[in-house]
N, C-alpha and C positions, 0 to 999 in steps of 0.2 A: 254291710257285708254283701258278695255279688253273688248272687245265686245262679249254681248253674245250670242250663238247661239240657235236658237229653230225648234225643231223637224215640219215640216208642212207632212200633209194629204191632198190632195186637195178638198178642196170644191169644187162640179161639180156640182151644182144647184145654178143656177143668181138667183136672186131675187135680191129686190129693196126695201128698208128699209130707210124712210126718219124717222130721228132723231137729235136732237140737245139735247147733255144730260151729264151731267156729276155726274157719279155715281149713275144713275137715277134720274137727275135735269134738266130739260132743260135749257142751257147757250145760249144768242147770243146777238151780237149787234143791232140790226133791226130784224123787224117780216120776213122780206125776206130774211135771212141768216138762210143758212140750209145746214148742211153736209151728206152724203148718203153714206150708203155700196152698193154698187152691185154686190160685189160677194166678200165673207167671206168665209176664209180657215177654217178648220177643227180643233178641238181643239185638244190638248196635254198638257202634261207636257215642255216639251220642247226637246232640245236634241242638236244634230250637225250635222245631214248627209241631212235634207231634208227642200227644200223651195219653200215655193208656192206662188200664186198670191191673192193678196186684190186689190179691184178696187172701187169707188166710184164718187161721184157728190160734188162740192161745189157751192154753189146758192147765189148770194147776196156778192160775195167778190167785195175787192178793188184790185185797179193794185198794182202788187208786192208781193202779199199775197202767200204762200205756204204751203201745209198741213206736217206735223212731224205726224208719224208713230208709235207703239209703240204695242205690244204686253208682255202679263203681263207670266210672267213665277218663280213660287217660290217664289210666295207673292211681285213681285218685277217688275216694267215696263221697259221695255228693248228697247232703239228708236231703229228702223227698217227703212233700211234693216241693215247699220253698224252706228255704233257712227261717224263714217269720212262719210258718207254718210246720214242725217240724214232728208233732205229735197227731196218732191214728186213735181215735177213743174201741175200746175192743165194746163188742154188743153184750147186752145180755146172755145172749145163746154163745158166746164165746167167739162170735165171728168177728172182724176187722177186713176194711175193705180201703182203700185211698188211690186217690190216682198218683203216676209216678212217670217221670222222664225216666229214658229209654239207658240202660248200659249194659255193657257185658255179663255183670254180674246184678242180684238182687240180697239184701240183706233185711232182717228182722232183728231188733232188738226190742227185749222186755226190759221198760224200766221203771226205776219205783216213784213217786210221787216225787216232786223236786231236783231231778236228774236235769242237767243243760246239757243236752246234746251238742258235739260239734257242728260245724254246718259241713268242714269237712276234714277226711280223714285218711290219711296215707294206709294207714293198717285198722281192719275193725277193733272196739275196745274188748279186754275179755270181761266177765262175767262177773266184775268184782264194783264198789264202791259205787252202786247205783244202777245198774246192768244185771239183771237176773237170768238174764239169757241170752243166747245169739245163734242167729240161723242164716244162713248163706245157700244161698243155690244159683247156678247157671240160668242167663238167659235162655228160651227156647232157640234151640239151632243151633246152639255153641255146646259144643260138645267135643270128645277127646280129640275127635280128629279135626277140630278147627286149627287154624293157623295158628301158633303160641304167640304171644307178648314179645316185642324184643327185650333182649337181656340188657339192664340199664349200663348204661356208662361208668366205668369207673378210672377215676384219674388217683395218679399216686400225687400227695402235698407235704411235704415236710415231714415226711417217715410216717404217714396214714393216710390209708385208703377212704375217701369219697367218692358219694356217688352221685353223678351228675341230674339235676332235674330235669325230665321234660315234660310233667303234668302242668296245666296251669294253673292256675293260682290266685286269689284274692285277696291276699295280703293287702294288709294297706287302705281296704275299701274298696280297691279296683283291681278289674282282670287284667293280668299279665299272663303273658304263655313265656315259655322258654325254649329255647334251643341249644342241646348240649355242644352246638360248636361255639357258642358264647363262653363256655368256661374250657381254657386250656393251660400246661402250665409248660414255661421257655425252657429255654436251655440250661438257666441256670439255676431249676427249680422254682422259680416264682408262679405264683397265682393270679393267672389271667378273667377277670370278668367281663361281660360288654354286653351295651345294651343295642343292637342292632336294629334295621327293619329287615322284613325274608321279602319273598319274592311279589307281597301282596301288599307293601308297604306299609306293616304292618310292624309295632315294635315287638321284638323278642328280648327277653333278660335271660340273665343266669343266677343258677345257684346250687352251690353243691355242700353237703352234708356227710359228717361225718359217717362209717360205717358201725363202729362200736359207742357205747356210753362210755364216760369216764370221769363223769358223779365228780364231789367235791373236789377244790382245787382252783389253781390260778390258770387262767385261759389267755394268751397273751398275741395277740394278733398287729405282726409291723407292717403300714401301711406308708406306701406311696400318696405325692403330693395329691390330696381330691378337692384342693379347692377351685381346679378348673370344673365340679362337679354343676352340671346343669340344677338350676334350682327343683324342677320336679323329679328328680333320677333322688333312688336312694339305696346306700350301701349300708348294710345292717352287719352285727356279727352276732349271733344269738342262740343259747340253749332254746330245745324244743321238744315235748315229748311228745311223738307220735301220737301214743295209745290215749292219752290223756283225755280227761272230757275242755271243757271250754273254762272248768272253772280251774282245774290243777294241771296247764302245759307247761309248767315250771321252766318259764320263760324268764331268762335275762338278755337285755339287748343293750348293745354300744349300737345308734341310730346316728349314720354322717346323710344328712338333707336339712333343706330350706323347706322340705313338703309343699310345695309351689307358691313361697311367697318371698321374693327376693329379699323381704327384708327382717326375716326371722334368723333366729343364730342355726348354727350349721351341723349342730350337733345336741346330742344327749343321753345320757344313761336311762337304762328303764326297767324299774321292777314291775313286771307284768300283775295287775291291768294299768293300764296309762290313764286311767281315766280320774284315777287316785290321788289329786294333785301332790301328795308325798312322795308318790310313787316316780317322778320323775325329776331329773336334774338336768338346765338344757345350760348351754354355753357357747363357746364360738372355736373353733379347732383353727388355726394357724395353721397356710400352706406349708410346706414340706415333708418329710416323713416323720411320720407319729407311729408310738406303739400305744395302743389301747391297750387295757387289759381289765378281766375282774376277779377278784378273792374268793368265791363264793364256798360259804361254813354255814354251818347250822345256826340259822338265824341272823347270819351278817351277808352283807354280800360290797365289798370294797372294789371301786370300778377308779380308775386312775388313767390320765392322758397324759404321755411324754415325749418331748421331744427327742429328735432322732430314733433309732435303732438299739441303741443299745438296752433296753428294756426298762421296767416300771423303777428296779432299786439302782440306776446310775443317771437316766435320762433329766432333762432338767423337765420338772411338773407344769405342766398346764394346766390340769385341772384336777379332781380327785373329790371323790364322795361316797360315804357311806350309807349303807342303807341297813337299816336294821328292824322292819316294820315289814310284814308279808314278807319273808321272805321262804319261796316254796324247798320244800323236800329234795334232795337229789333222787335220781331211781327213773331209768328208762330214757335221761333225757339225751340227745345228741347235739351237737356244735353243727348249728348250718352259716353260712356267709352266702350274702346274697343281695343282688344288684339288679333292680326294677322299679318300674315308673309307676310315678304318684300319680293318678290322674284326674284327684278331684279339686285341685289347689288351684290359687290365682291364676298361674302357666301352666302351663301345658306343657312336656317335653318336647324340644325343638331340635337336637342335636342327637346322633351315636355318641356312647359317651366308654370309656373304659379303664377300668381300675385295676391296681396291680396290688397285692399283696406279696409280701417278700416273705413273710414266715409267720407260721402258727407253731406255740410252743405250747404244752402242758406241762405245770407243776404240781403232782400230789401236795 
């Protein structure tokens, strides 16, 4: 997983700021659990070269309880200080101290013994299933009358609203950034992806994500020929839950890549984690256009490849399998599609590459 780094300024004024809040809410288990900053680093964008110190209070914990760290940088929460380092031991006297890469915002969470933090996270989690608390403050200097956030992109796809990424991203093993002029959709409705390079020669992907959940159901996505797809480019279609820890993002994924090895098959179903050898089903998809699709029920989740357009119950089968082992809860999760490079395989991306999706359809 790629850790990210964030630019820090020191903050050099203590002050003592008792809150328990998330996203300006106050979360805790007891009236006497209370988490504190006492000394907040300085805000930024982020960056790589500089790191400074956050220090705070935690009041009212249990034994074995530990705060996770996190600073938000590029619309995106980053645990601190690394992803392998992701827990602060609080002291005897109640104090906790850790060093931390630089972002616009600072977060605290209390958690209980056994909790897997994200490494990272679109939305803080709230205060439930392992999370006893949550505390959020501004960097130093950013304040009401800072510049705001740009308002994200959103493109209309098949009668629903997505919102285009521009955070980067670690998917995969490796950093990817995005640019939302990689995802646009034509004249005739379709869904545009592409993995370009910007001005620094640098690759950019895309990926856009649903705006609501819509929990169990058949998720049916028709795609355009991708077997001109460079072997390290890879097009995924997959449930996601933000808020989720690492161990419940009630992930299912339809994965089109080689993962940079030209001679692995070019596809595969995946009930998250992949590491499960059950947990996956690969195969080889046939140019032309395919509809993916998957069932997903309580305790099943039926993932099926067909040829042409016309969908999963007319198309002639390519492949199809079920999964009925792990298969996670619905609740919170959203549909993202997204196209970005592998970069730890045999190859290396060599080509701009781009994907067209014709239609995305939901079946309760």
């Amino acid at each position: 997983m790629w850790t990210h780094p964030f630019t820090i300024a020191g903050g050099k004024t203590a002050f003592l700021i008792f809150l328990c809040l998330f996203l300006g809410s106050c979360h805790s288990t007891s009236s006497t659990l209370k988490i504190s900053f006492t000394k907040v680093p300085s805000a930024d964008i982020g960056g790589t070269t500089k790191i400074d110190t956050i220090e705070g209070r935690a009041q009212g914990i249990r034994p074995g309880q530990r705060i996770v760290l996190y600073a938000r940088s590029a619309d995106v929460w980053w645990v601190q200080p690394y992803a392998d380092h992701p827990f602060t031991k609080i002291q005897a006297d109640s104090t906790w101290k850790s060093q931390t890469h630089l972002g616009s915002e600072y977060a605290a969470l209390l958690v209980d013994p056994g909790y897997v933090p994200a490494a990272t996270a679109e939305a803080l989690p709230p205060p439930v299933n392992g999370v006893a608390a949550v505390a959020a403050i501004k960097g130093l200097g950013l304040g009401p009358a800072s510049t705001p956030l740009p308002v994200a992109k959103t493109i209309r796809f098949s009668g629903y609203d997505w919102t285009v990424r521009t955070a980067p991203s670690s998917r995969g093993g490796s950093r990817n950034s995005f640019d939302p002029a990689n995802s646009w959709t034509d004249q005739k409705g379709a869904l545009h992806l592409r993995i370009s390079k910007d001005s620094k020669g640098e690759w950019t992907c895309a990926e856009v994500k649903l705006t609501r959940s819509l929990g169990y159901g058949s998720y049916v996505f028709v795609v355009r020929d991708t077997s001109h797809l460079d072997p390290a480019a890879v097009l995924t279609f997959y449930t996601w839950d933000d808020l989720g820890s690492e161990q419940s993002r009630r992930e299912l994924d339809v994965e089109i890549s080689r993962w940079g090895y030209p001679q692995n098959e070019n596809a595969h179903y995946v009930v998250q984690p992949y590491y499960i050898p059950t947990n996956v089903f690969r195969f080889v998809a046939p140019g032309g256009v395919l509809t993916h699709s998957f069932r997903w029920e309580p305790g099943e989740a039926v993932f099926s490849t067909v040829a042409g357009s016309r969908g999963p119950a007319e198309g002639r089968v390519v492949n199809k399998h079920v999964f009925t082992a792990g298969i996670p809860p619905a609740g919170g999760d959203l549909v993202h599609i997204n196209l970005y490079v592998f970069g730890t395989g045999q190859m290396l991306l060599k080509n701009e590459t781009e994907v067209v999706i014709e239609k995305f359809q939901y079946l309760p």
